[in-house]
Structures are given as structure tokens and as C-alpha cells.
C-alpha positions, 0 to 999 in steps of 0.5 A: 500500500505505501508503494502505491501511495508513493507511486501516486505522490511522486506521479503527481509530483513529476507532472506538476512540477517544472522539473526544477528547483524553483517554484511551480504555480499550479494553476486548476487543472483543466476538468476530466484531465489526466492532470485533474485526475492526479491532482484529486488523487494526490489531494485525497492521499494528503487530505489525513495529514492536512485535516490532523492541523486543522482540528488542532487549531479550530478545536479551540475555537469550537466544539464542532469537528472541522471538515476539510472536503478534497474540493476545498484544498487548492494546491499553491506550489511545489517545489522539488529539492535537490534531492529528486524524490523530496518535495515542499509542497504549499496548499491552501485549505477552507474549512468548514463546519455543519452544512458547508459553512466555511471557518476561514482560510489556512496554507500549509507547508509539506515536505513529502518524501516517498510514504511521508508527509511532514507539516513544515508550516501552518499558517492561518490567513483568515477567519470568517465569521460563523451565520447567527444559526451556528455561534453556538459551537465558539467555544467561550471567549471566542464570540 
């Protein structure tokens, strides 16, 4: 199973990356491509390790479990380093909670290796204020 998720990232990896060691801007990729199938693919193998970060931070703020839906994850940059089989990779996630009601904007910074993700950087952009209907869920002090 780890060589097939390996198999997938590095895949990824190679179609959307300049094949260099700047920064590629990914751009979306065009609907029912072969570069939008790997882009999904890729998302949902690393959605685990994005939604780990993402509770921890917006579990201090509300008593609802965040979620974190593949559509919602955008994909910023990747960068290879020099080693052919590492990569930095930045994404940029909306949360939401209940029935798609987003919690704000975060970019976090990867580095993959082959079976690995590791969160390098957690940032949070932005916070968008939760509809009257669910202010229940702020945890106190968060209103």
C-alpha cells in the first residue's frame, strides 16, 4: 500500500512540477484531465495529514469537528529539492463546519518524501465569521 501511495505522490509530483528547483504555480487543472485526475488523487492521499492541523487549531475555537472536503484544498506550489524524490509542497485549505459553512482560510507547508508527509508550516490567513444559526459551537471567549 505505501508503494502505491508513493507511486501516486511522486506521479503527481513529476507532472506538476517544472522539473526544477524553483517554484511551480499550479494553476486548476483543466476538468476530466489526466492532470485533474492526479491532482484529486494526490489531494485525497494528503487530505489525513492536512485535516490532523486543522482540528488542532479550530478545536479551540469550537466544539464542532472541522471538515476539510478534497474540493476545498487548492494546491499553491511545489517545489522539488535537490534531492529528486523530496518535495515542499504549499496548499491552501477552507474549512468548514455543519452544512458547508466555511471557518476561514489556512496554507500549509509539506515536505513529502516517498510514504511521508511532514507539516513544515501552518499558517492561518483568515477567519470568517460563523451565520447567527451556528455561534453556538465558539467555544467561550471566542464570540
Amino acid at each position: 500500500m505505501k508503494k502505491v501511495i508513493s507511486a501516486a505522490l511522486l506521479a503527481f509530483m513529476i507532472i506538476f512540477s517544472n522539473h526544477s528547483a524553483s517554484f511551480a504555480e499550479i494553476a486548476k487543472p483543466p476538468e476530466k484531465s489526466r492532470e485533474e485526475l492526479y491532482h484529486n488523487m494526490f489531494i485525497s492521499l494528503l487530505l489525513p495529514e492536512i485535516q490532523k492541523p486543522i482540528y488542532k487549531y479550530y478545536s479551540r475555537l469550537i466544539t464542532d469537528y472541522p471538515s476539510v472536503y478534497p474540493y476545498s484544498v487548492d494546491v499553491i506550489s511545489v517545489k522539488r529539492s535537490n534531492m529528486h524524490y523530496v518535495f515542499l509542497v504549499v496548499v491552501e485549505v477552507t474549512p468548514v463546519v455543519g452544512p458547508h459553512v466555511s471557518l476561514g482560510k489556512d496554507r500549509l507547508t509539506f515536505r513529502i518524501i516517498p510514504g511521508h508527509a511532514k507539516l513544515l508550516k501552518f499558517e492561518h490567513l483568515k477567519t470568517d465569521e460563523l451565520p447567527k444559526k451556528r455561534k453556538h459551537i465558539l467555544r467561550s471567549g471566542n464570540e
